[in-house]
N, C-alpha and C positions, 0 to 999 in steps of 0.2 A: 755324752759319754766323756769320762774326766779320762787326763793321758795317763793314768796308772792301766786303765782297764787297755786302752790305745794299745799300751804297749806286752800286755800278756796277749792279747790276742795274735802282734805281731809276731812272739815268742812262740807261744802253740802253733801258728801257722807254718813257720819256719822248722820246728821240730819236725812236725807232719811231713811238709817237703823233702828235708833231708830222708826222713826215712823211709819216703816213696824211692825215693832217689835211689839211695844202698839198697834196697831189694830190686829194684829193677836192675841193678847190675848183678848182682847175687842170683836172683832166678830167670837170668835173658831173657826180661821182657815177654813173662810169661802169662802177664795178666791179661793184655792188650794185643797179644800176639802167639796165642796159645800153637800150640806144635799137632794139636788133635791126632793124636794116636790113637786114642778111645773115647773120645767127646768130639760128637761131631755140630754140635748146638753154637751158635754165635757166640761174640764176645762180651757181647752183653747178658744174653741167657746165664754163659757159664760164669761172670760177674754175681750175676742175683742167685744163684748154688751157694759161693761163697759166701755171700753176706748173710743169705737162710742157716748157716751152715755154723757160722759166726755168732748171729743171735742164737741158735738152738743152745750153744756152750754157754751163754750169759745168761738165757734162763734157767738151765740147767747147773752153774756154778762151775764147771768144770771148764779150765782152764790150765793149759800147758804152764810150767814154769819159765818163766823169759818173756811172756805171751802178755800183750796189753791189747786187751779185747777193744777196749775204746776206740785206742791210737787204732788199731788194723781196718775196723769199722769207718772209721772215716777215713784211712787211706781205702779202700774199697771204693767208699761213695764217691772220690775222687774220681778216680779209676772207672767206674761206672759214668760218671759225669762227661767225662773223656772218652767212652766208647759209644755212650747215646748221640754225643754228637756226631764222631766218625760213622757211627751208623745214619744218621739221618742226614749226613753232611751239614751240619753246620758249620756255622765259624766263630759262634758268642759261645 
């Protein structure tokens, strides 16, 4: 892998990060730590809603304006990645 590709990947990665980051302040950690008013399903369950929820608009074409279905997708699978572990305890 030549450092051009190195370093777009390090670039996407960090974008990604930041913008988990600003919404996790913006929606109080509402991914990871849902408030269940009306969804009484884990945090993983209601993770995999989103991300069904997410693909359904990308096959569909239909997409909010401001909205990067990509980018949100893979902050999800983050987010998921991060709650299968808390669920299952892990530590990797």
């Amino acid at each position: 892998m030549g450092l051009d590709t190195q370093m777009k990947i390090v670039e996407v990665c960090d974008a990604i990060k930041e913008m988990l980051l600003q919404k996790n302040v913006a929606y109080g950690d509402s991914a990871l730590n849902p408030i269940r008013i009306f969804a009484s399903s884990d945090t993983v369950e209601q993770l995999n809603v989103r991300i069904d929820d997410k693909l359904n608009r990308v096959k569909n074409g239909g997409e909010y304006p401001g909205d990067n279905n990509i980018d949100d997708l893979i902050g999800y699978l983050v987010l998921l990645k991060i709650a299968g572990k808390a669920k299952n305890g892990a530590t990797k």
